[in-house]
Kinemage of the C-alpha trace (Angstrom):
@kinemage 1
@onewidth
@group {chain A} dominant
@subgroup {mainchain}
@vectorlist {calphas} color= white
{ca unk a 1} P -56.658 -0.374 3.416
{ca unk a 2} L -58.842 -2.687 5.602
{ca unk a 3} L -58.800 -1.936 9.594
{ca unk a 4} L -57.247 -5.364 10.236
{ca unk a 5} L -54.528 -4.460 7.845
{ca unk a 6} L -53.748 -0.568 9.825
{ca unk a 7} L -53.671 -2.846 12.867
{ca unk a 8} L -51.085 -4.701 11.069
{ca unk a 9} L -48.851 -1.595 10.754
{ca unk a 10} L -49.234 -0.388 13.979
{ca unk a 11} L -48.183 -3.239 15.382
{ca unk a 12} L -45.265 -3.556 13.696
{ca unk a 13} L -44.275 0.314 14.265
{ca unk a 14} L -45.471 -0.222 18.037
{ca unk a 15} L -43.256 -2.960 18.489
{ca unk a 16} L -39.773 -1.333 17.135
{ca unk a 17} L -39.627 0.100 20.284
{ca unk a 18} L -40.168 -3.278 23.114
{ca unk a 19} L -38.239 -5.156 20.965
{ca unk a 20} L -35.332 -3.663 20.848
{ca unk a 21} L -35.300 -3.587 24.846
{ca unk a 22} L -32.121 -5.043 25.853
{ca unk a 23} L -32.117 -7.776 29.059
{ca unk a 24} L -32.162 -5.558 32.540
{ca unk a 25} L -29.168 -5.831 34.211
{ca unk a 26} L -29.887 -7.921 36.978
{ca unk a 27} L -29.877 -7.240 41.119
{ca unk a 28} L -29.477 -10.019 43.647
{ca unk a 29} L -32.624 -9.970 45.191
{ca unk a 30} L -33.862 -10.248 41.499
{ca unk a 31} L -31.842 -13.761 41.425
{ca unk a 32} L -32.867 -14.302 44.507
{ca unk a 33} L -36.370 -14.318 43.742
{ca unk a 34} L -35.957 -16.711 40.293
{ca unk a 35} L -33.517 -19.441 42.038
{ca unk a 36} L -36.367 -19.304 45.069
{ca unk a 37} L -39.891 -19.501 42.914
{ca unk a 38} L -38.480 -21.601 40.097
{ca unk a 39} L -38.175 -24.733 42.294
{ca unk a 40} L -40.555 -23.738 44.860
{ca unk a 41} L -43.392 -23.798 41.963
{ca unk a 42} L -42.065 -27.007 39.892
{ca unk a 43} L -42.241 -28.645 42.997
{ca unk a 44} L -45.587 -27.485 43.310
{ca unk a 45} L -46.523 -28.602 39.602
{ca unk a 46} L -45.115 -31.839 39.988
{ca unk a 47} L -46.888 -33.044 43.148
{ca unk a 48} L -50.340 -31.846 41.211
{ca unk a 49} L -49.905 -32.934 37.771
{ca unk a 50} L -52.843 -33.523 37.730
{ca unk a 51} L -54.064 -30.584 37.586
{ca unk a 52} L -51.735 -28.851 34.947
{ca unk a 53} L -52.485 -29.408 31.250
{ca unk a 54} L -50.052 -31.630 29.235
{ca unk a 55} L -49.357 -28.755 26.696
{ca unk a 56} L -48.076 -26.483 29.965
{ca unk a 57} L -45.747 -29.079 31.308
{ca unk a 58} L -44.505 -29.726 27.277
{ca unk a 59} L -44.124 -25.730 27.045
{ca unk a 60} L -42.206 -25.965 30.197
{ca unk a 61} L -39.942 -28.913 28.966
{ca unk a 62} L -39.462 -27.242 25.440
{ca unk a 63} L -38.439 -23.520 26.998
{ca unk a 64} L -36.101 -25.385 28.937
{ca unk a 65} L -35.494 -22.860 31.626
{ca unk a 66} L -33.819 -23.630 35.043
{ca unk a 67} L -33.985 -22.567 38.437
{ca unk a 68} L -29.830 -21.358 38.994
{ca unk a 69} L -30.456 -18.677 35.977
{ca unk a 70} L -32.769 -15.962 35.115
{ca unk a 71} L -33.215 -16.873 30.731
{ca unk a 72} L -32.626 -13.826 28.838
{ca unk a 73} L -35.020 -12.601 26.065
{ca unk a 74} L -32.892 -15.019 23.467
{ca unk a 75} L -33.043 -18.109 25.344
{ca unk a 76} L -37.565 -17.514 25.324
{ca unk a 77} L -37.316 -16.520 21.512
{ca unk a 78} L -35.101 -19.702 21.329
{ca unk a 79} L -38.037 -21.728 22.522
{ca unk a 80} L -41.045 -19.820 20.935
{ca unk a 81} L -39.592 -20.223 17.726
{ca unk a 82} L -40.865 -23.817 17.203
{ca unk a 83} L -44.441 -22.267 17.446
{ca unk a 84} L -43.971 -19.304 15.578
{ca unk a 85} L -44.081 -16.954 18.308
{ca unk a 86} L -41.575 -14.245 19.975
{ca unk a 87} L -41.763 -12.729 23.212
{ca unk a 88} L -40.555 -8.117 23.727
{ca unk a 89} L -39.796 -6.891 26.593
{ca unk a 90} L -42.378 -4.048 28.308
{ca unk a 91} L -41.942 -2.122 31.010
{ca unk a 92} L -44.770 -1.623 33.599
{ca unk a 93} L -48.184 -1.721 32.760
{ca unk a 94} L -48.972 -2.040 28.640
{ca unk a 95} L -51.460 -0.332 27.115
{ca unk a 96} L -54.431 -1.936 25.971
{ca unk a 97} L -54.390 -1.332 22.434
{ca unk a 98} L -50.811 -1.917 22.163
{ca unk a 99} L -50.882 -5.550 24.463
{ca unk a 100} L -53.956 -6.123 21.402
{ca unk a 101} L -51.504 -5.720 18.862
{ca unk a 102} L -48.718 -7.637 19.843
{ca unk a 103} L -50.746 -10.734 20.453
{ca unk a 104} L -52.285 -10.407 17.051
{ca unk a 105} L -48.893 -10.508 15.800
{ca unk a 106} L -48.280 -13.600 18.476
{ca unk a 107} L -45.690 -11.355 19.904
{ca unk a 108} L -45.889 -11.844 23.682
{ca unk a 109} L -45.063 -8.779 25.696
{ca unk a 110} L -43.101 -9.995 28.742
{ca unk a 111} L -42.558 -7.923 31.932
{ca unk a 112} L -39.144 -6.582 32.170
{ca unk a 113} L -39.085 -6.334 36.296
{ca unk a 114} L -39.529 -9.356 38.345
{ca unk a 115} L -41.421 -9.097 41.890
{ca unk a 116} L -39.873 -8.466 44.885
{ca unk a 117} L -39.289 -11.531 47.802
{ca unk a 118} L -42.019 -10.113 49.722
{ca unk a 119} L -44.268 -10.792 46.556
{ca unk a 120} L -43.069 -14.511 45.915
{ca unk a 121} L -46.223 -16.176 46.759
{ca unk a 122} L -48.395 -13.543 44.908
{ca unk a 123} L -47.846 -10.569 43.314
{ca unk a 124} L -50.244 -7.516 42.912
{ca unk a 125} L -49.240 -6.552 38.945
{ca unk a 126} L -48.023 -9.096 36.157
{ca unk a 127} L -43.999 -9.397 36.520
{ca unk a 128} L -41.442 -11.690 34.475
{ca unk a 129} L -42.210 -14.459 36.440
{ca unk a 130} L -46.313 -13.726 35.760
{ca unk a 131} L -45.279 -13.999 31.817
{ca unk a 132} L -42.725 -16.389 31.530
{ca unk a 133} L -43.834 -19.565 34.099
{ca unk a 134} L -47.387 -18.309 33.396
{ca unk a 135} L -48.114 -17.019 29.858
{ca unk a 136} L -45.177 -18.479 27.667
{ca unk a 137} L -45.652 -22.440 28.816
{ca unk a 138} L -49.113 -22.515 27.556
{ca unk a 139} L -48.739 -20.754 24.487
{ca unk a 140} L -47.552 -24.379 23.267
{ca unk a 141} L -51.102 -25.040 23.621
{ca unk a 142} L -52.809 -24.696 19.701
{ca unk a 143} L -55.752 -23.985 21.470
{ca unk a 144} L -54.328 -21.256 23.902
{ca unk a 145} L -52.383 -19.550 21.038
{ca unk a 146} L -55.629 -19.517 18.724
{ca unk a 147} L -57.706 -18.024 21.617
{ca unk a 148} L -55.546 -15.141 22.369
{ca unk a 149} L -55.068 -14.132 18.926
{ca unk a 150} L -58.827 -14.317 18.612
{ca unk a 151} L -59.041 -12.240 21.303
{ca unk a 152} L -56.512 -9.505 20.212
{ca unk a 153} L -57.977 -8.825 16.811
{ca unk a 154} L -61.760 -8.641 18.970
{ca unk a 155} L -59.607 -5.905 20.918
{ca unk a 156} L -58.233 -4.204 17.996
{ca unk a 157} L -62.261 -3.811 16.815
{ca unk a 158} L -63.347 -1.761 20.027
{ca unk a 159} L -62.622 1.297 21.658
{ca unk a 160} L -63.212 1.895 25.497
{ca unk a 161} L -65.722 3.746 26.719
{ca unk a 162} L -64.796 6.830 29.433
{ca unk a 163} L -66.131 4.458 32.109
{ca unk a 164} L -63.503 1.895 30.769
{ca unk a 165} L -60.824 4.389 31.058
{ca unk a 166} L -61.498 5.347 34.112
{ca unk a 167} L -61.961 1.991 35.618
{ca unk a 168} L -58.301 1.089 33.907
{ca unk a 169} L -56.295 4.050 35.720
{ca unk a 170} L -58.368 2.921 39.017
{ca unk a 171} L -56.592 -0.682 38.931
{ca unk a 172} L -53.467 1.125 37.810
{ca unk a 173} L -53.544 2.700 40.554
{ca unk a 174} L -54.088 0.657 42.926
{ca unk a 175} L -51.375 -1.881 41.281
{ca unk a 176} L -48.826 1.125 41.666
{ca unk a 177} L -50.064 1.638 45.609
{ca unk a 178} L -49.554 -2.156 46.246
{ca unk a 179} L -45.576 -2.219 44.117
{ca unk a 180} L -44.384 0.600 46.583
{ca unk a 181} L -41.658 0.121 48.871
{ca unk a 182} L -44.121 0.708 52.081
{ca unk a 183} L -47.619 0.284 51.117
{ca unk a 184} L -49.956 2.675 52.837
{ca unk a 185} L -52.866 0.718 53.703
{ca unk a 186} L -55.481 3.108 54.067
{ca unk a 187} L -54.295 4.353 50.362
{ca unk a 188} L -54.810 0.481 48.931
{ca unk a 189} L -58.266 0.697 51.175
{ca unk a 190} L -59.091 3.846 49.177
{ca unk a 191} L -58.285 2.994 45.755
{ca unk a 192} L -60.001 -0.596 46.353
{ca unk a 193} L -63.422 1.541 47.147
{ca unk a 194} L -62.884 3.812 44.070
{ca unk a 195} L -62.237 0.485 41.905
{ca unk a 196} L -64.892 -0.980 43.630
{ca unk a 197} L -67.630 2.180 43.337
{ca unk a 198} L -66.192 1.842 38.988
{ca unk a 199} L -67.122 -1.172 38.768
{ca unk a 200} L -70.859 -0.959 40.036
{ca unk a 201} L -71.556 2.000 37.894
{ca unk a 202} L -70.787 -0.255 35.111
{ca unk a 203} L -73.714 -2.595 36.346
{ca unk a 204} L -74.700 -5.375 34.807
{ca unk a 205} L -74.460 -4.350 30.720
{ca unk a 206} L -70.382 -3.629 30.960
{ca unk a 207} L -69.319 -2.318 27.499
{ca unk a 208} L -68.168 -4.215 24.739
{ca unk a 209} L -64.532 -3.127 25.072
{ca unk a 210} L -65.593 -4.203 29.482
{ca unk a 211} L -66.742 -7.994 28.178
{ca unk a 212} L -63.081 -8.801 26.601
{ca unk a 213} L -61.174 -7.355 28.826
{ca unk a 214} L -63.236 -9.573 31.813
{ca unk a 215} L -63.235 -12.431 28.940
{ca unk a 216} L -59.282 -12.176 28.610
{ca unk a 217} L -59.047 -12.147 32.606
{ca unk a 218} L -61.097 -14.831 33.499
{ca unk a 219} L -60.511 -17.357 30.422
{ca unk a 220} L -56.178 -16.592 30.003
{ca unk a 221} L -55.353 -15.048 33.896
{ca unk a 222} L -57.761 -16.769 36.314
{ca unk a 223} L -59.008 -19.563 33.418
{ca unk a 224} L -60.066 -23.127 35.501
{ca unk a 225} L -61.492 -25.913 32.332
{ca unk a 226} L -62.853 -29.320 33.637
{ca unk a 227} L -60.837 -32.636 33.166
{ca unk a 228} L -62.165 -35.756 31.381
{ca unk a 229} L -63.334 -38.126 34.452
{ca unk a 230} L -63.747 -35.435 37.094
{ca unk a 231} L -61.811 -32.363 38.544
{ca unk a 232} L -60.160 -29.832 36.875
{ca unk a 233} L -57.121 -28.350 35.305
{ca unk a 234} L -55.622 -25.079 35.704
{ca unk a 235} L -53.907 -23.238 32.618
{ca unk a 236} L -54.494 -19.795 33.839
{ca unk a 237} L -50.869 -17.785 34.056
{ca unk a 238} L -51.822 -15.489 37.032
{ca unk a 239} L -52.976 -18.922 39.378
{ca unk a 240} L -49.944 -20.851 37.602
{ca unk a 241} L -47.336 -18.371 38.315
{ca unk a 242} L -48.984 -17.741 42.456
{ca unk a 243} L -48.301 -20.200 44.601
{ca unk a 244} L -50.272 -19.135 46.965
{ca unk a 245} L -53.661 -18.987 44.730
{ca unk a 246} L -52.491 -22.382 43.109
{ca unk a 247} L -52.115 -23.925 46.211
{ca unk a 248} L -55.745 -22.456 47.375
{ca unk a 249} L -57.653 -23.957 44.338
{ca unk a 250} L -56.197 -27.445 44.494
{ca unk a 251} L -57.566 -27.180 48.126
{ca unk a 252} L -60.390 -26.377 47.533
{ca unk a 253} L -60.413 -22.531 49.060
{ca unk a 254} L -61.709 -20.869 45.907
{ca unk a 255} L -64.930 -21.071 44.606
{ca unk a 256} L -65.666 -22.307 40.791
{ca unk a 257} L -68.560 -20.562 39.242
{ca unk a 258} L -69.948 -21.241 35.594
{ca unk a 259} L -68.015 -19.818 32.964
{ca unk a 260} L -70.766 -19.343 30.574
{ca unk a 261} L -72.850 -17.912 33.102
{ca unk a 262} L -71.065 -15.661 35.245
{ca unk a 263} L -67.740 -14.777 33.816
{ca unk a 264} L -68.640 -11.980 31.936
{ca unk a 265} L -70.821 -10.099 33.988
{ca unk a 266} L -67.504 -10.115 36.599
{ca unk a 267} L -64.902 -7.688 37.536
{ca unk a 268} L -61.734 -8.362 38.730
{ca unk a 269} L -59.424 -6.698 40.675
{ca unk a 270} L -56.051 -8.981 40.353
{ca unk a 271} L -53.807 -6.889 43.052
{ca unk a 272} L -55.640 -9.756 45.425
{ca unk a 273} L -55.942 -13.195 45.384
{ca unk a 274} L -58.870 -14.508 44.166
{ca unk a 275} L -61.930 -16.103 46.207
{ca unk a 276} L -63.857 -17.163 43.065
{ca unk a 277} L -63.222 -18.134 39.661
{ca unk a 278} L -64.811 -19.686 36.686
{ca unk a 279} L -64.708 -23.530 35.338
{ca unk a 280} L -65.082 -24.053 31.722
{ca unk a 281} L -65.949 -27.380 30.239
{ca unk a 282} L -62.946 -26.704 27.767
{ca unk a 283} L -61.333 -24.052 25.908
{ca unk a 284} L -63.910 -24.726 22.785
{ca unk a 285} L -66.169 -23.747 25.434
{ca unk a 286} L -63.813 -20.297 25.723
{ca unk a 287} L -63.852 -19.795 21.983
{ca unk a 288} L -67.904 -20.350 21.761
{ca unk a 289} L -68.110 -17.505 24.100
{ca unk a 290} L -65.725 -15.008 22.602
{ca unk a 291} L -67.646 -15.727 18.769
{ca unk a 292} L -70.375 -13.742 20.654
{ca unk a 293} L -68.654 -11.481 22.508
């Protein structure tokens, strides 16, 4: 049996499990947060349309979620089906290989817990609102779709190095220091230097397991492509589901840096908003650079 085929398996035992996760029961502040950062980003979208790609605002339309209740896992699936995708719930942080799979079998792990109200504007780790006014909207782009499940079965052909590992329980835990009830900021100041001290031992030749993991991060989470005539658009979930890092790249307060050139060679450390990011002519442009990745 070939690899691609195992990876077929595994997937399909891995995902038993996520998918059988029933809808959390739901606390107020939870509906707090949805019935507050529902409106507060459509509102958003809709006074820079320009700047969102057709298929999001489609996705958006055909998902046909609303601001007075939280959808349930059905109500996504219900949605996703016209594409041929379904979304599993996860709980915390997913593991690499397993995240891999499930895209490869365009099954879209969505986050469980949604961020707290002192989080609206921006949260430090990937929450329900991250996945499903970020990530599930622009899966009705062909193009988006075909690039992450490119990307997973690149994933499924790697394994990290211990440099990888250890850089990945580094952001963990700093994620983890940033979700707690009272933050201790001298513990987010040392687990941003550890991250930090990672990353430059890696150096300029990351490994190859590094280079998708920055490709997936700067093409699908932070991922800017120009617009025919001038500007840009954004279709990255992380900026898409922020309103505070949307709002600072329509203004101009990030800076947009070669895709191509740079992107690769970046880290990222997502518990923070970003100050740069990276401008693709378009998401051929994405797929060019993955062949070779």
């Amino acid at each position: 049996m070939s690899d691609v085929a195992n990876d077929s398996v595994l997937v399909r035992r891995e995902l038993e499990t996520p998918a059988q996760m029933p809808d959390p029961v739901r606390t107020e502040e939870d509906k707090c947060v949805w019935t507050t950062i529902f409106p507060l980003l459509h509102q958003i979208w809709t006074s820079h349309r320009d700047y969102l790609h057709d298929e999001f605002v489609t996705g958006l339309e055909r998902l046909n979620l609303t601001a007075d209740r939280i959808p349930q896992l059905s109500d996504l699936n219900r949605g996703l089906s016209e594409i041929g995708w379904t979304a599993a719930y996860v709980d915390g942080v997913v593991e690499d290989r397993i995240y891999h799979q499930m895209c490869a079998e365009r099954v879209f792990p969505v986050a469980r817990g949604i961020r707290r109200m002192r989080d609206l504007k921006h949260s430090a780790a990937p929450d329900f609102v991250h996945d499903v006014l970020g990530h599930l909207p622009m899966l009705f782009s062909a193009d988006y779709r075909s690039l992450n499940v490119a990307w997973a079965h690149k994933g499924l052909t790697v394994q990290p190095s211990s440099l990888d590992k250890a850089i990945s329980m580094a952001l963990d835990a700093l994620t983890e220091e940033h979700q707690k009830e009272n933050p201790d900021p001298l513990a987010i100041k040392s687990k941003t230097t550890l991250l930090r001290s990672l990353h430059d031992h890696a150096g300029a030749s990351p490994s190859r397991a590094a280079r998708l993991a920055r490709f997936y991060v700067w093409s699908i989470e932070f991922g800017i492509t120009a617009r025919d005539g001038g500007g840009f658009r954004i279709g990255a979930s992380a900026s898409l589901s922020s309103p505070e890092e949307f709002m600072r790249i329509v203004n101009g307060g990030v800076k947009l840096a070669p895709f191509r050139k740079y992107a690769i060679t970046t880290p990222v450390d997502y518990t923070v908003v970003q100050n740069t990011m990276f401008i693709a002519d378009d998401f051929a442009e994405y797929q060019q650079v993955l062949n070779e990745l």
